[in-house]
Structure formats: C-alpha cells, structure tokens
C-alpha positions as CSV (number, residue, x, y, z in Angstrom):
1,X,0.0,0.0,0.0
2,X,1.7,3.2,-1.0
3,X,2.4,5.4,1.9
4,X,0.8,8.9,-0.1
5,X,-2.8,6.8,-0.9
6,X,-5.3,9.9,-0.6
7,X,-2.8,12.4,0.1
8,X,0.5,13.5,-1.8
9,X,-0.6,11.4,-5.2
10,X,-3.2,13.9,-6.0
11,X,-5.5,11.3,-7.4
12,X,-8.1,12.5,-4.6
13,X,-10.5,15.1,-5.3
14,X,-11.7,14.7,-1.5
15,X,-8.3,15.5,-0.4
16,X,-8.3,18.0,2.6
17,X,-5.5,20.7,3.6
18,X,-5.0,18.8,6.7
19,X,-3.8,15.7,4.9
20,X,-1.5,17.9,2.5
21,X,-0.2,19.2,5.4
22,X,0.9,16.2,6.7
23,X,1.8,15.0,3.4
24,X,4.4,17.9,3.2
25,X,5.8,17.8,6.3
26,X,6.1,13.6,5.8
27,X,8.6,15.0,2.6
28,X,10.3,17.2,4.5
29,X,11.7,15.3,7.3
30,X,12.1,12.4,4.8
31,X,14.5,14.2,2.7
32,X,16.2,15.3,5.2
33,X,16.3,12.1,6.9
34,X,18.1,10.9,3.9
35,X,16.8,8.3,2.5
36,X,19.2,7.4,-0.1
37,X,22.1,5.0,0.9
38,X,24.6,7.5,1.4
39,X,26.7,7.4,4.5
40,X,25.0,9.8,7.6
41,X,27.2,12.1,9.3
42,X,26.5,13.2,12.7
43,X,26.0,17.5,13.0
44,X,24.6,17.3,9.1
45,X,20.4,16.1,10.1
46,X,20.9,12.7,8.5
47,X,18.9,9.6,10.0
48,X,19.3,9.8,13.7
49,X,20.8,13.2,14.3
50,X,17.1,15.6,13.3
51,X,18.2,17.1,16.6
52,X,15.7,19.7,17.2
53,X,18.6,22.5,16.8
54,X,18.8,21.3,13.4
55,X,14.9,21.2,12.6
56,X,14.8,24.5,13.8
57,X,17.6,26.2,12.3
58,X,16.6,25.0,9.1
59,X,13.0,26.4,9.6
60,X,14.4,29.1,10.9
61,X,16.1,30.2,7.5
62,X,12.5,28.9,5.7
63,X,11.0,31.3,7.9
64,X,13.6,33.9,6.8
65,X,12.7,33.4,3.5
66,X,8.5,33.5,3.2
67,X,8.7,29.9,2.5
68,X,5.9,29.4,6.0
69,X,4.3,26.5,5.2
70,X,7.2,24.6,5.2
71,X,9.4,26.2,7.8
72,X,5.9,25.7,10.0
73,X,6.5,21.7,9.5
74,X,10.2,22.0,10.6
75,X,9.5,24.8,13.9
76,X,7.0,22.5,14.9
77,X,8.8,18.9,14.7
78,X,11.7,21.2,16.9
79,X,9.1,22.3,19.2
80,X,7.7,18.5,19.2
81,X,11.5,17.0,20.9
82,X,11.3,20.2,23.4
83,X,8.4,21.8,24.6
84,X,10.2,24.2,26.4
85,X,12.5,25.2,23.4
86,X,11.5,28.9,23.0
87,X,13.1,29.6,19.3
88,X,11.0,27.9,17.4
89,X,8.1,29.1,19.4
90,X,8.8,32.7,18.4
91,X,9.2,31.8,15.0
92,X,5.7,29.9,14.6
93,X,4.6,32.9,16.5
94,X,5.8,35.2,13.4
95,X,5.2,32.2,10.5
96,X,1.4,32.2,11.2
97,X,0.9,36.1,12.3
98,X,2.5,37.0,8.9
99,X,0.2,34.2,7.1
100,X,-2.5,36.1,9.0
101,X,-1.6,39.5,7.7
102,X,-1.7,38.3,4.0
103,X,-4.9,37.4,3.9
104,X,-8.1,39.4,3.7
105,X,-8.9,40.7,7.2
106,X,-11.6,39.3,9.0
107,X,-11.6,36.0,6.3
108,X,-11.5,32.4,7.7
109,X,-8.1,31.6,6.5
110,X,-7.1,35.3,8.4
111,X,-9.2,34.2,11.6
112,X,-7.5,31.1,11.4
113,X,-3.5,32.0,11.1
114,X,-3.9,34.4,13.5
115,X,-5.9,32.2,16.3
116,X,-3.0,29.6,16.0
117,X,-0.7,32.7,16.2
118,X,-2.0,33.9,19.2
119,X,-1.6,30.4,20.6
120,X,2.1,30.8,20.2
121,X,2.3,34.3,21.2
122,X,0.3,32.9,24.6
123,X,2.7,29.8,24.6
124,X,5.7,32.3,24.0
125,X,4.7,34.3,27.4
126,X,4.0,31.1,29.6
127,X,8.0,30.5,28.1
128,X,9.1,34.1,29.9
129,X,9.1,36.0,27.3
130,X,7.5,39.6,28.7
131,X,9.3,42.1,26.0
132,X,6.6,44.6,24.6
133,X,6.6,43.5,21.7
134,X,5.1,39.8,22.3
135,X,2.5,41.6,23.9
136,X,1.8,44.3,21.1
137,X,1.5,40.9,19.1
138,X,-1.1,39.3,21.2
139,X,-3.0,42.5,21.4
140,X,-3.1,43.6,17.7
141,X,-4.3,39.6,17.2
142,X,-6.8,39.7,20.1
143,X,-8.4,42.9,18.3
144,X,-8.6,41.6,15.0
145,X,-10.3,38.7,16.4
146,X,-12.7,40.5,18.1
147,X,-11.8,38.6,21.0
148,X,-11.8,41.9,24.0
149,X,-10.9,39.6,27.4
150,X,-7.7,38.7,25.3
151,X,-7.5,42.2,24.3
152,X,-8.1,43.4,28.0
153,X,-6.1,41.0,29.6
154,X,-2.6,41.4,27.4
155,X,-3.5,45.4,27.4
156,X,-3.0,45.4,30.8
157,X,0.0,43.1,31.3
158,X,1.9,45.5,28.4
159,X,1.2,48.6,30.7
160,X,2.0,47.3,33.9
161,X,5.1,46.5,32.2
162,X,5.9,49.1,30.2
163,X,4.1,52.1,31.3
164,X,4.4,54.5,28.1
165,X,2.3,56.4,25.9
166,X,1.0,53.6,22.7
167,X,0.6,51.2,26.1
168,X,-2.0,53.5,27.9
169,X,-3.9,53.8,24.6
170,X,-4.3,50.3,23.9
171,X,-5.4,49.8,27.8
172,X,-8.2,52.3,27.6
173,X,-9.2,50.7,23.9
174,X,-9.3,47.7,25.4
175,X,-11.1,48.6,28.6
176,X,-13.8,50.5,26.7
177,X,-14.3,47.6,24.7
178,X,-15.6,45.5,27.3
179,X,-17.8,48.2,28.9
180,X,-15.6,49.3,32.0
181,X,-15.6,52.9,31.1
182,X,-14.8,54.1,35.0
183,X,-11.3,52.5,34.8
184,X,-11.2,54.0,30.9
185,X,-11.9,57.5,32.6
186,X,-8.7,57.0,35.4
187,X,-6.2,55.6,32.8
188,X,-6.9,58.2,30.0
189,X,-7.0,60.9,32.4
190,X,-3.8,59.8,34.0
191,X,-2.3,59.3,30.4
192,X,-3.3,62.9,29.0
193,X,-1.2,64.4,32.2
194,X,2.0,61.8,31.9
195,X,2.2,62.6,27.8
196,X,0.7,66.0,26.5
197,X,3.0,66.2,23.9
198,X,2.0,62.3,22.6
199,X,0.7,61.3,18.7
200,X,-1.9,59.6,21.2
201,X,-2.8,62.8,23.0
202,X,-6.3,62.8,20.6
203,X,-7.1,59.0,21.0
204,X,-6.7,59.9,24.8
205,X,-9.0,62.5,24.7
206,X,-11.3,60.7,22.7
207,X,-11.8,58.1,25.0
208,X,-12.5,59.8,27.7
209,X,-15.4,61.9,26.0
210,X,-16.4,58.7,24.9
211,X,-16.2,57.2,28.4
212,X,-18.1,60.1,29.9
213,X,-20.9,59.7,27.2
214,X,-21.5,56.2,28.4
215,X,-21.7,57.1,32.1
216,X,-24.4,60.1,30.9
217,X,-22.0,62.9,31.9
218,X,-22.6,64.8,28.0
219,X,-21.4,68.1,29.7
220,X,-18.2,66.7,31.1
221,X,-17.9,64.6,27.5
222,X,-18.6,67.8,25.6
223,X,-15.6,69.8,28.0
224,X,-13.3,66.7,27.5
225,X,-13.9,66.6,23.5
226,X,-13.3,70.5,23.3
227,X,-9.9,70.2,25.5
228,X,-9.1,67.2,23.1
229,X,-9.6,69.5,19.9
230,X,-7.4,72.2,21.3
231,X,-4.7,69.8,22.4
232,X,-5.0,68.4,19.1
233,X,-4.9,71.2,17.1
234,X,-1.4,72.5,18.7
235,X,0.1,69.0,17.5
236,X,-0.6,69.2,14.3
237,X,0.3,72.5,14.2
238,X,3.7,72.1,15.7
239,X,4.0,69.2,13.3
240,X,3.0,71.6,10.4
241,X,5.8,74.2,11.9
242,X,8.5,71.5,11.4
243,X,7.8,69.9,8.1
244,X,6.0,66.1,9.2
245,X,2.7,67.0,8.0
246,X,2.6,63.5,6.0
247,X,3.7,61.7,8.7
248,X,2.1,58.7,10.5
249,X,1.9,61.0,13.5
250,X,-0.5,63.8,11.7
251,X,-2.4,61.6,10.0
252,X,-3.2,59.7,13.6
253,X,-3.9,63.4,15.0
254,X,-5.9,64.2,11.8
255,X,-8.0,61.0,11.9
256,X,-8.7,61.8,15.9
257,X,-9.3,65.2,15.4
258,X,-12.4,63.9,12.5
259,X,-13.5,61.7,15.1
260,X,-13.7,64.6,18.1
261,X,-15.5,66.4,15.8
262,X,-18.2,63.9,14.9
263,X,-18.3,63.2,18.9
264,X,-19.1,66.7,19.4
265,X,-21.6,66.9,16.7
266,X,-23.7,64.3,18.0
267,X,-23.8,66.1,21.5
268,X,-24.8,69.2,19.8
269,X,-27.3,66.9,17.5
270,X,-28.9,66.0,21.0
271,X,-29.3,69.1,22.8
272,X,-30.1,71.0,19.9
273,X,-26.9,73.4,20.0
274,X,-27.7,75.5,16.4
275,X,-24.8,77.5,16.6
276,X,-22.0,74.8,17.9
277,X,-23.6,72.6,15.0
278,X,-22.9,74.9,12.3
279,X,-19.5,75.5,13.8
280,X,-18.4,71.9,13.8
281,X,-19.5,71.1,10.0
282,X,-17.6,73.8,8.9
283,X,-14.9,72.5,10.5
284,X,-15.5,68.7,9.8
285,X,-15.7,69.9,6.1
286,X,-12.2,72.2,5.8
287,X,-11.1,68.5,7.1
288,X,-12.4,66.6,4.3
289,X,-14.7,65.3,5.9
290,X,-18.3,65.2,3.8
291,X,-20.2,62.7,5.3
C-alpha cells in the first residue's frame, strides 16, 4: 500500500489541507532524513541526528525566506522534541501572524492563522518572554479577532510592564471595549497628564469623552472633547511648523481630530446646540470630511 494513498498522489479530489499538510511535512523530514544509501554524518540532520537545533535552524532560515508553510513543519517537529524550546516558538509565532496579515482581514483563513498565532504568542509568554513587543503581538491579534478579554487582559500586562504612551492607549481601547468605562476615565485621564506632547494625545481624549458619554456625563464629554480638539490642534500645528505634515503622527492626529468632531456633533445633535452645530460642519468639512 503506498504510503501517499489519498494524500500526496493527488489522485483524490476529497483530499483535505489537513492531509496535505501532513503529506508535506512527511517529505520534509524524509528528505532530510536521507533516505538514499549515502553514508550519515553526525551534526549534518541525517537519519538519527534531526536534533531539534537542526529542525529548527533549518526552519528558521524557511521562515527567513517567506517559505511558511514549510518552515511551519520544521519549527513545529523542533518544538515537538522540546516543549520548552523557545526559538521555534517565536518563529511559529511570526510564521502564522505573517500568514495572518496576508490574507483578507476578517476571512476564515485570516481568523484562522492568527488564532493559532495567538496560541504561540500565549505559549511564548507562559515561556518568559515579557518584552513589549510579544504583547503588542497578542494584542493587535486579540483585536482583529474581536476577542476583547484577550485584548483586555494582554493590554493590561503591556502597561503594567511598560508604562508608556502607545501602552495607555491600547489599555483604555481595550477597557472600553468591554464596557468598563470608570477605569477607561482613570487611565486616559492619568495618560493625557503623563504625555501631552503624545501622537496619542487625541485618542486619549477621545476616550475619555467617549467614556463620559456612556456614564451620561454629556457636559463633562462635551468639555473633554473641546480640550481634546485644542490639544490636538497645537500637535498638528507644531507638526505643520517643522515639516512632518505626512507623517504617521498627523495623520493619527488628523483622523482623531475627524472623530472629536463627529463626537461633538452628535452632542450638539442632542441638545439641539444650532450655533456649535454649524460651527463643527464647517470644521469637519475644511477637514475633508463630507459625510
């Protein structure tokens, strides 16, 4: 009976990614198994010596060269001899975040890379690893997931741990998203006196009128979105002053500054504020903004 029935031959219409999977990862450590009859040398992967530095150096440079499906097979037999080997964690971590990113956001194959992704990322903490960046990784995945305990929870470890300004944001995005707008109000408020100067300085703001909305405190929301709007309209105009009006930074400030605006004109919307309406469409239109 040939070892490939139903899976490599490609005789199987039926045949399901799972199975192809396995069929290319059977390859893989076959070849480098080496088959043939040529004499194994101990340090080069033959036969006995797939030592799990080997399977993972070689995925390693897979890895390094967007080949993911097959550096996944070799991470993962490396991880298989040592569960508490942490490089090819961190790899398999990147391999199926990057898979994630190429696909159309929100699809099922996205969904899918990036829940296995976030495994790893998970896996790669319980390891020790606590640098920022595993836990900017696990919260950008936890967002695009929709999944806001994750987001909560890896929010808050980030800035226990490092206490700066993109940190703070992400802690009161993830604590609005899960309804707990009193705690949203103390960390925005405490982050828009430790950074004034910050490219978050609007989404801080923003939050906090938003926050204020949902408690029924309008006037204080209104007051916090009108502070926001000056703060942000000194950014951008220091930006403006020093030549970065494309960067990343404006168009973060610009996008909050739309989104202040549209906060405000709900408010006024409400309570029927003629004047302050007119006001804010002129404004939201010399922004571009036609809607």
């Amino acid at each position: 009976m040939s070892l490939f029935k139903g899976g490599c031959s490609g005789q199987s219409a039926g045949r399901t990614s799972s199975a192809w999977s396995f069929c290319v990862g059977f390859l893989v450590l076959l070849s480098l198994a080496g088959c043939g009859s040529g004499k194994e040398t101990a340090g080069e992967g033959t036969g006995a010596t797939l030592t799990k530095e080997y399977l993972y150096h070689r995925g390693h440079i897979l890895y390094a060269q967007e080949q993911y499906d097959t550096a996944a097979v070799l991470l993962k037999s490396a991880y298989a001899l040592d569960s508490m080997f942490v490089d090819p964690v961190r790899d398999l971590a990147m391999v199926y975040y990057e898979m994630g990113r190429r696909e159309p956001p929100k699809s099922v194959s996205s969904d899918r890379n990036f829940r296995v992704a976030h495994r790893y990322f998970g896996r790669l903490e319980e390891l020790g690893n606590h640098d920022a960046e595993t836990y900017d990784r696990l919260c950008e995945i936890s967002l695009s997931l929709d999944d806001d305990r994750s987001f909560l929870r890896y929010a808050r470890k980030n800035a226990e741990l490092y206490p700066y300004e993109r940190q703070y944001y992400n802690l009161g995005l993830a604590q609005y998203g899960v309804g707990d707008y009193q705690n949203v109000i103390k960390t925005q408020k405490e982050a828009i006196e430790k950074f004034k100067t910050s490219q978050y300085i609007g989404g801080y703001y923003r939050l906090l009128g938003l926050a204020y909305v949902k408690v029924d405190r309008d006037q204080t929301a209104e007051r916090t979105f009108n502070a926001g709007l000056k703060a942000v309209d000194a950014k951008l105009a220091e930006l403006r002053r020093t030549s970065s009006a494309e960067s990343d930074e404006y168009r973060r400030l610009a996008d909050d500054r739309v989104n202040i605006l549209l906060q405000l004109k709900r408010i006024f919307l409400i309570y029927k504020k003629q004047q302050d309406l007119e006001r804010v469409d002129r404004q939201l239109k010399e922004a571009g903004y036609e809607k």
